[in-house]
Gaussian input, Z-matrix of N, CA and C with variables (Angstrom, degrees):
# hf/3-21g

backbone

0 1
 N
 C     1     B1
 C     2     B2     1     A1
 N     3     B3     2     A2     1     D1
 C     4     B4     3     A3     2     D2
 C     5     B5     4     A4     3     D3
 N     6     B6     5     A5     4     D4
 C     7     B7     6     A6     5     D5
 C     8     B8     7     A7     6     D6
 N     9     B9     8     A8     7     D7
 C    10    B10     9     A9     8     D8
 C    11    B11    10    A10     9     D9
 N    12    B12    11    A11    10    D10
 C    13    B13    12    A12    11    D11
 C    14    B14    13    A13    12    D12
 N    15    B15    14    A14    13    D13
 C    16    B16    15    A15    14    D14
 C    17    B17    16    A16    15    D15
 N    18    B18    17    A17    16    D16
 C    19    B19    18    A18    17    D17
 C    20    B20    19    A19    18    D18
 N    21    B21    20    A20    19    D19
 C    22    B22    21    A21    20    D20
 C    23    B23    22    A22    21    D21
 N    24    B24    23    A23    22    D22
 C    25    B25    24    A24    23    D23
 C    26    B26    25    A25    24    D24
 N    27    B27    26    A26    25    D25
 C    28    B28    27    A27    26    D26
 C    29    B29    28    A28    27    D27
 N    30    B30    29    A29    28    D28
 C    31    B31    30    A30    29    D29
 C    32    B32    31    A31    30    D30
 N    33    B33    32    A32    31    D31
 C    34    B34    33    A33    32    D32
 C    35    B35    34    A34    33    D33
 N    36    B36    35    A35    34    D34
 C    37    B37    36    A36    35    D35
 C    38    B38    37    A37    36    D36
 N    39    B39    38    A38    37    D37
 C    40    B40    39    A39    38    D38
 C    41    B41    40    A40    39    D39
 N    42    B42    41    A41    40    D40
 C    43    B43    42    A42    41    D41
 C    44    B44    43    A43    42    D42
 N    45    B45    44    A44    43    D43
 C    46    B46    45    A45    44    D44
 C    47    B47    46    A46    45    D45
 N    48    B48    47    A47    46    D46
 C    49    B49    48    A48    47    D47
 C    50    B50    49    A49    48    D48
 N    51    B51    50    A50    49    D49
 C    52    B52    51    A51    50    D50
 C    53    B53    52    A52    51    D51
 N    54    B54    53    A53    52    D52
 C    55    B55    54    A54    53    D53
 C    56    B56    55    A55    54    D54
 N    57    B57    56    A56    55    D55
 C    58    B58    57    A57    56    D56
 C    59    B59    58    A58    57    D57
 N    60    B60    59    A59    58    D58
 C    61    B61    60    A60    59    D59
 C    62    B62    61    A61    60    D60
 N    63    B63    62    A62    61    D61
 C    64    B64    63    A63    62    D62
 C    65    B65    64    A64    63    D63
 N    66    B66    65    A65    64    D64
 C    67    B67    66    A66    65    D65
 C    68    B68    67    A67    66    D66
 N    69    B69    68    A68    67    D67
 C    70    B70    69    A69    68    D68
 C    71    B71    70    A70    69    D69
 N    72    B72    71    A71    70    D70
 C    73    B73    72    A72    71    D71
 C    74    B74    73    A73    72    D72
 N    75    B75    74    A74    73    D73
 C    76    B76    75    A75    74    D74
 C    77    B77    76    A76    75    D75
 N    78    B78    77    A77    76    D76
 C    79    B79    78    A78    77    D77
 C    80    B80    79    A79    78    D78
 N    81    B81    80    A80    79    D79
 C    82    B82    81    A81    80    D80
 C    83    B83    82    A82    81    D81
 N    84    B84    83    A83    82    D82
 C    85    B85    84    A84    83    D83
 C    86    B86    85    A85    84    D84
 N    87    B87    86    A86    85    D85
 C    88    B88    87    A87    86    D86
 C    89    B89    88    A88    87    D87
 N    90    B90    89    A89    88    D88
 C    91    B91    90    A90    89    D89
 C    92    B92    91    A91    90    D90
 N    93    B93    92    A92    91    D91
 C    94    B94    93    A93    92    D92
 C    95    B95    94    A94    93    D93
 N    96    B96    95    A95    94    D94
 C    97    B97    96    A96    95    D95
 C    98    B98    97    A97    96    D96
 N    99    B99    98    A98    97    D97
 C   100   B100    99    A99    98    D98
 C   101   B101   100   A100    99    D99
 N   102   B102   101   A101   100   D100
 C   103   B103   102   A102   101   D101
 C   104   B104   103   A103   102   D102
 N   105   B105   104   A104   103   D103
 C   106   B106   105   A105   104   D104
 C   107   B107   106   A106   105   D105
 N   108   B108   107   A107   106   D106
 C   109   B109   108   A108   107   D107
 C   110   B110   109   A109   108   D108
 N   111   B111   110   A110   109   D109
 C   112   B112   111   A111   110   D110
 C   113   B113   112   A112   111   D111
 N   114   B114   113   A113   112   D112
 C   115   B115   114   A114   113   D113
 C   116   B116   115   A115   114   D114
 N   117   B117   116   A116   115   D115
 C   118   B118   117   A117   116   D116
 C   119   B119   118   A118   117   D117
 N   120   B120   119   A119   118   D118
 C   121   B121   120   A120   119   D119
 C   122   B122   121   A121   120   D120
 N   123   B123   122   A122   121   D121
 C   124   B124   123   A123   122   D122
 C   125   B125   124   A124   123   D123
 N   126   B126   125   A125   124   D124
 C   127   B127   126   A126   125   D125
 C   128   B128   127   A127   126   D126
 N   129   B129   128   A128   127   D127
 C   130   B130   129   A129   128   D128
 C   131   B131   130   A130   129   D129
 N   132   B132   131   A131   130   D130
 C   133   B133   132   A132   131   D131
 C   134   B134   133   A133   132   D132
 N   135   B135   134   A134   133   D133
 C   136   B136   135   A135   134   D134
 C   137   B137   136   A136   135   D135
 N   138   B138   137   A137   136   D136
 C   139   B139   138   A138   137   D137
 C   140   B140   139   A139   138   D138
 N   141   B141   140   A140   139   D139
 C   142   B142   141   A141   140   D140
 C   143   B143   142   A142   141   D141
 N   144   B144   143   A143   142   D142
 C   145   B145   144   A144   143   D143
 C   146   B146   145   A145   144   D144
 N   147   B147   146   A146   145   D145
 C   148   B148   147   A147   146   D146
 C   149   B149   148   A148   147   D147
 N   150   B150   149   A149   148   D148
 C   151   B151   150   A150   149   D149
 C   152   B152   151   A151   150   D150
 N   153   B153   152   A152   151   D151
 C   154   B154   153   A153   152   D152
 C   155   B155   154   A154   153   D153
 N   156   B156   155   A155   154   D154
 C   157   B157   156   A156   155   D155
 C   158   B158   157   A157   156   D156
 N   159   B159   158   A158   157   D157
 C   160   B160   159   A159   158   D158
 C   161   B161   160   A160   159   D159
 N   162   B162   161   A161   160   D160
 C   163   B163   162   A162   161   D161
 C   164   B164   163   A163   162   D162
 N   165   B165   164   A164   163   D163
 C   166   B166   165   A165   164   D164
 C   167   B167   166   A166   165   D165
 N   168   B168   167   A167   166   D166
 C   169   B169   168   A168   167   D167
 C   170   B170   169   A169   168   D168
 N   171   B171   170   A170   169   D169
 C   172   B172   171   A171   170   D170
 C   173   B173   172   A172   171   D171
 N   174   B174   173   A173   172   D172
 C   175   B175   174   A174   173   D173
 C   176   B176   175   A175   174   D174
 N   177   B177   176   A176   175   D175
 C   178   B178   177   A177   176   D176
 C   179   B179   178   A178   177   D177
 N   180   B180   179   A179   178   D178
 C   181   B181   180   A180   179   D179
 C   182   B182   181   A181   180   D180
 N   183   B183   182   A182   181   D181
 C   184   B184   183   A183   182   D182
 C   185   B185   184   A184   183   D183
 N   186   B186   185   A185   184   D184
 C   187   B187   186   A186   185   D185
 C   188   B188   187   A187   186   D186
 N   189   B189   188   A188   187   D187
 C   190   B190   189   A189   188   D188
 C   191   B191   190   A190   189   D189
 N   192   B192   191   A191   190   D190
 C   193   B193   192   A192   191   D191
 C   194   B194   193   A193   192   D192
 N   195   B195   194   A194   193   D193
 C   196   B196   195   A195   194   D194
 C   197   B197   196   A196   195   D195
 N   198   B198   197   A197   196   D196
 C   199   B199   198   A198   197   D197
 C   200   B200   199   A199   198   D198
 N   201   B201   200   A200   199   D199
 C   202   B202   201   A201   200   D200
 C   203   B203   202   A202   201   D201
 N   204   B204   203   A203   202   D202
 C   205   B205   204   A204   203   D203
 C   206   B206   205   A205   204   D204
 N   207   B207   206   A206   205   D205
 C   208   B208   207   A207   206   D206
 C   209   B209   208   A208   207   D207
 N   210   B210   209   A209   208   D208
 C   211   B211   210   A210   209   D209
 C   212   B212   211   A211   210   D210
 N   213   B213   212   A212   211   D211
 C   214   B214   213   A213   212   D212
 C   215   B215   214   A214   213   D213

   B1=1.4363
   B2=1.5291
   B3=1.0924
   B4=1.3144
   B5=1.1830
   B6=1.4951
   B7=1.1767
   B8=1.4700
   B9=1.2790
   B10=1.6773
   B11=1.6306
   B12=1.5128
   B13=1.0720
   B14=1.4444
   B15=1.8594
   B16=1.5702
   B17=1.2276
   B18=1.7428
   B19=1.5063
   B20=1.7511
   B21=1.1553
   B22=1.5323
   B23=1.4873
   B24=0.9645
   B25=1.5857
   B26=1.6127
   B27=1.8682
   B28=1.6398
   B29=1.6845
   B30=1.2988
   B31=1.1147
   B32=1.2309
   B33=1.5480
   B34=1.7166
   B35=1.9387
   B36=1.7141
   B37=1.5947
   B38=1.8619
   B39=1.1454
   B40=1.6000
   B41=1.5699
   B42=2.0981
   B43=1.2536
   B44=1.2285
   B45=1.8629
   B46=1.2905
   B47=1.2458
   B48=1.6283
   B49=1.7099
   B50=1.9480
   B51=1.8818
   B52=1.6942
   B53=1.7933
   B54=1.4846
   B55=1.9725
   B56=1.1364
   B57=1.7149
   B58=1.4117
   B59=1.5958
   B60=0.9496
   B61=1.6897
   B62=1.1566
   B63=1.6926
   B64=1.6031
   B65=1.4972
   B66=0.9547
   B67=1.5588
   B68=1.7393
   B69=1.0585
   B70=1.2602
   B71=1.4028
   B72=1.5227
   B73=1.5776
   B74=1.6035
   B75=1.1576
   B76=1.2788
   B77=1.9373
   B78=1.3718
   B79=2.0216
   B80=1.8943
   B81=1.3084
   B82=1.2779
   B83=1.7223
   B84=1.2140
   B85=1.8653
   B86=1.8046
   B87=1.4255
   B88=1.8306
   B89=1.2652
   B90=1.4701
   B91=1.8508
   B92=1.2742
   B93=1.1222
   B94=1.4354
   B95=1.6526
   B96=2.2079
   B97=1.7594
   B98=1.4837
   B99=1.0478
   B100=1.2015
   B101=1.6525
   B102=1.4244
   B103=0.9382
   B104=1.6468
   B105=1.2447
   B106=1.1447
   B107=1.2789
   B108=1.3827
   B109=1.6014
   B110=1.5827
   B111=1.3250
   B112=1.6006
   B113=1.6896
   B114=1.6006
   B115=0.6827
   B116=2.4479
   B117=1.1671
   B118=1.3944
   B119=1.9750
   B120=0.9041
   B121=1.7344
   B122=1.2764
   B123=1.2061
   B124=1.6588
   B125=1.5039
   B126=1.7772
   B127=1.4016
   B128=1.6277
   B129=1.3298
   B130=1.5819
   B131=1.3788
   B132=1.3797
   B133=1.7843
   B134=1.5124
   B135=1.1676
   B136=1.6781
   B137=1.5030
   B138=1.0622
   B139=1.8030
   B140=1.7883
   B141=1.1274
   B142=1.5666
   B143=1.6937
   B144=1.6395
   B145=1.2535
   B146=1.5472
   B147=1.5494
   B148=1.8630
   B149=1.2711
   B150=2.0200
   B151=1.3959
   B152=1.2890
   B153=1.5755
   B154=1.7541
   B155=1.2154
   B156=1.8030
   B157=1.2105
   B158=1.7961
   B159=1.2806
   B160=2.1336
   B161=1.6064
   B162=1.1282
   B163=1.6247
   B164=1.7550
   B165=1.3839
   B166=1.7309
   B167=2.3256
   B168=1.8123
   B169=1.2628
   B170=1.2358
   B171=1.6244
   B172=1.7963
   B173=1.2748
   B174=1.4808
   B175=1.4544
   B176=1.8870
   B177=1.6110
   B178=1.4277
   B179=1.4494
   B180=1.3018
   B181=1.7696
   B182=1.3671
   B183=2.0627
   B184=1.9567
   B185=1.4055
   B186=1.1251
   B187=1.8308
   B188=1.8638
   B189=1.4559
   B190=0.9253
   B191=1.1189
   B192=1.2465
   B193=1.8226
   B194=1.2948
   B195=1.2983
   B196=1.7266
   B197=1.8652
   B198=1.3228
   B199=1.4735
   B200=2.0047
   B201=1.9954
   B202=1.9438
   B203=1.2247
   B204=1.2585
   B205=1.6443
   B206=1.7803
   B207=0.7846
   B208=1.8417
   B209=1.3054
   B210=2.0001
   B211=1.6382
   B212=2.2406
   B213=1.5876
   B214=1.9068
   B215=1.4010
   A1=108.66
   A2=136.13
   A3=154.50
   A4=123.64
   A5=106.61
   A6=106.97
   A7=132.30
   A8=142.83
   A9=127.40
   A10=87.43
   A11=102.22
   A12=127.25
   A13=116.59
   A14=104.40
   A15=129.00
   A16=96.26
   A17=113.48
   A18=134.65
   A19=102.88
   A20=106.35
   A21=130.26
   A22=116.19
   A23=119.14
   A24=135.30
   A25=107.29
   A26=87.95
   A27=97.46
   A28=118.59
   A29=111.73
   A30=136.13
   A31=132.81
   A32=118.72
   A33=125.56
   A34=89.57
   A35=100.48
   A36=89.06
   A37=96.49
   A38=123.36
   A39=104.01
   A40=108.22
   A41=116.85
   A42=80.91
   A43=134.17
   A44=119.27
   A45=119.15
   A46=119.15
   A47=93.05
   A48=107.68
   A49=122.49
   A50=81.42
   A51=90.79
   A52=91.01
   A53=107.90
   A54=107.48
   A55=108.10
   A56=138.61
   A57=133.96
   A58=112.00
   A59=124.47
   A60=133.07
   A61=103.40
   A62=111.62
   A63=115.70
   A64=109.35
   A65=134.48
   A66=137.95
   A67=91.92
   A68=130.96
   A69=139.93
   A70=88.85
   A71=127.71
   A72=126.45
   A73=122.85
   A74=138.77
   A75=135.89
   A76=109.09
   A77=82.46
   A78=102.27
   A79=90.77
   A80=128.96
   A81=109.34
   A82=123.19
   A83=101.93
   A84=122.17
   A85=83.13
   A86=99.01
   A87=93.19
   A88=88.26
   A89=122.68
   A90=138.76
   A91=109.02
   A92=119.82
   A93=124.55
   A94=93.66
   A95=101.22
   A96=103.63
   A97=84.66
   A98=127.64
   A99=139.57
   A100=141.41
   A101=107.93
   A102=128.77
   A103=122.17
   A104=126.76
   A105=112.52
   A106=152.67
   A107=115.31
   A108=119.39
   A109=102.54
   A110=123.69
   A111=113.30
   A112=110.68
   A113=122.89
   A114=122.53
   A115=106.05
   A116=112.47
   A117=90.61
   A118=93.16
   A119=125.62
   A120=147.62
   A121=132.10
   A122=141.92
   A123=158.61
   A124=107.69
   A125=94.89
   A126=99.84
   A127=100.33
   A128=127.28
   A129=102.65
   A130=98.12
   A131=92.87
   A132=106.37
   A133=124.48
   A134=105.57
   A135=107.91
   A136=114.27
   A137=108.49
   A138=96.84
   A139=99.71
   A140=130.44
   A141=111.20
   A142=106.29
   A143=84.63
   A144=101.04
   A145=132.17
   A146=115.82
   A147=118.57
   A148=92.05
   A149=129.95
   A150=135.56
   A151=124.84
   A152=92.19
   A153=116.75
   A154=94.29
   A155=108.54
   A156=124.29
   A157=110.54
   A158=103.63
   A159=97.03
   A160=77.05
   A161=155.02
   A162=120.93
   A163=117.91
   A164=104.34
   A165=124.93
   A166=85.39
   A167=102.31
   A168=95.37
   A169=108.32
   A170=115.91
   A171=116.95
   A172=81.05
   A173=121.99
   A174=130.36
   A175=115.89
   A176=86.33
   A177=83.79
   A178=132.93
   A179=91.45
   A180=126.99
   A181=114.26
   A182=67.59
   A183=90.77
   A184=130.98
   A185=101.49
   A186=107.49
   A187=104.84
   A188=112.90
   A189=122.88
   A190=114.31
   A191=97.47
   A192=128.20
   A193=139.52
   A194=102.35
   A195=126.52
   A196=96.65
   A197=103.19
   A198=98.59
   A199=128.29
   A200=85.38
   A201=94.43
   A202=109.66
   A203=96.49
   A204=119.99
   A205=99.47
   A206=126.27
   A207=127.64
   A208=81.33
   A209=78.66
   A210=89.25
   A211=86.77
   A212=87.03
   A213=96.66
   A214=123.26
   D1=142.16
   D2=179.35
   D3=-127.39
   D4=116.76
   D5=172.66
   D6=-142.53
   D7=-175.44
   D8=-155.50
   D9=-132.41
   D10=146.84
   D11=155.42
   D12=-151.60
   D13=139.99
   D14=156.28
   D15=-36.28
   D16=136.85
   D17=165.71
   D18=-151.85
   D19=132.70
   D20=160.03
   D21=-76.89
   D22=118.47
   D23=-177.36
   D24=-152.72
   D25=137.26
   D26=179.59
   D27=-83.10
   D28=-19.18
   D29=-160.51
   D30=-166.79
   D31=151.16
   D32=-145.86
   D33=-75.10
   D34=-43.14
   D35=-167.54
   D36=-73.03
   D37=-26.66
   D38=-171.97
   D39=-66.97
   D40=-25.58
   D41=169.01
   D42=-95.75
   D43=22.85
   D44=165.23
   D45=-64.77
   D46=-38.87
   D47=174.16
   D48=-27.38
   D49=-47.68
   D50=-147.94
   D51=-85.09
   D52=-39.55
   D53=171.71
   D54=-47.07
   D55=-45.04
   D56=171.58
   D57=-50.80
   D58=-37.01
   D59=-170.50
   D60=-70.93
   D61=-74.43
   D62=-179.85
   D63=-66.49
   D64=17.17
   D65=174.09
   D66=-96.76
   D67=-55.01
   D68=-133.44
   D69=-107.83
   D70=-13.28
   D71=161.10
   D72=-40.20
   D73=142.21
   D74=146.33
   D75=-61.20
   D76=133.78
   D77=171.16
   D78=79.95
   D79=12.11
   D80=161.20
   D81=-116.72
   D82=115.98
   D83=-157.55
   D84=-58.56
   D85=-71.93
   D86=-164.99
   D87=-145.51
   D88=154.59
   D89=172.41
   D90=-125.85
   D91=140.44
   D92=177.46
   D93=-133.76
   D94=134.03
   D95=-178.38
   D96=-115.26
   D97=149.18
   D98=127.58
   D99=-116.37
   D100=105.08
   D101=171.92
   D102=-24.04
   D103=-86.51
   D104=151.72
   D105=-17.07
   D106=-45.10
   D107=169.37
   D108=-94.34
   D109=13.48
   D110=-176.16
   D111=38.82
   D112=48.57
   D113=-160.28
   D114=-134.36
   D115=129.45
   D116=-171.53
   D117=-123.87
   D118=122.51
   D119=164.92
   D120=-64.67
   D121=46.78
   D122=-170.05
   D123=-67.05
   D124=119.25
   D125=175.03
   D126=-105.44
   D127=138.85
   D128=179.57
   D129=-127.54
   D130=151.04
   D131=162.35
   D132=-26.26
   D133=149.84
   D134=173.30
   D135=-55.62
   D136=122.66
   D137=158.83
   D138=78.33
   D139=1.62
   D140=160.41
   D141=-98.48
   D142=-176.41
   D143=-174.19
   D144=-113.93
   D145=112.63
   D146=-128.72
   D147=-67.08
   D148=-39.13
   D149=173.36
   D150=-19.08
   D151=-47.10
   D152=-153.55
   D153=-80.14
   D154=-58.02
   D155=-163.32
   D156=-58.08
   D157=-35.64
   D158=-175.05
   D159=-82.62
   D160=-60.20
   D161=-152.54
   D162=-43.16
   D163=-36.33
   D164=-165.28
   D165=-72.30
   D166=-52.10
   D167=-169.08
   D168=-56.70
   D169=-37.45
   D170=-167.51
   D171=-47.86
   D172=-85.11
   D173=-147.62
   D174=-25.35
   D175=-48.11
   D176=-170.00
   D177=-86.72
   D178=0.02
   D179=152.80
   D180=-20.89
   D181=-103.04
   D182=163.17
   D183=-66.44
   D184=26.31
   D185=161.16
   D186=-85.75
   D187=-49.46
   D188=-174.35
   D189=-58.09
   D190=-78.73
   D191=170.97
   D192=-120.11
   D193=99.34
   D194=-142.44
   D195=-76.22
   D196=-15.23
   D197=179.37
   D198=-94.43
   D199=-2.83
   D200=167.22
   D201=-64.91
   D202=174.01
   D203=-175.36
   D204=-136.65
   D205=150.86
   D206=152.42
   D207=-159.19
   D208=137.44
   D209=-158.50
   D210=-113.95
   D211=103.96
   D212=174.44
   D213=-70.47

């Protein structure tokens, strides 16, 4: 299942930053950030749960870059 969410980003490399993170999430198939549209693209695993799954992505976000937003 795929789905889009609004994200705040200062910058093109911070949101490579944050696609490396939510890539590297458990229950996320593939993520796509784009910088430009302030926009982030979640493909998730079969059978999890996408809720659960962006809290773990927020987290691992703001590991990177404590100044994103994805707005859940």
């Amino acid at each position: 299942m795929k789905k889009t969410y609004k994200i705040e980003v200062d910058c093109a490399n911070c949101a490579n930053k944050m696609e490396d993170a939510a890539r590297n999430t458990a229950g996320v198939k593939e993520v796509t950030v784009n910088f430009m549209t302030q926009k982030m693209i979640v493909d998730f695993n079969e059978g999890t749960d996408p809720a659960a799954v962006m809290k773990d992505v927020l987290s691992a976000c703001k590991k990177v870059e404590e100044d994103c937003e994805i707005y859940l």
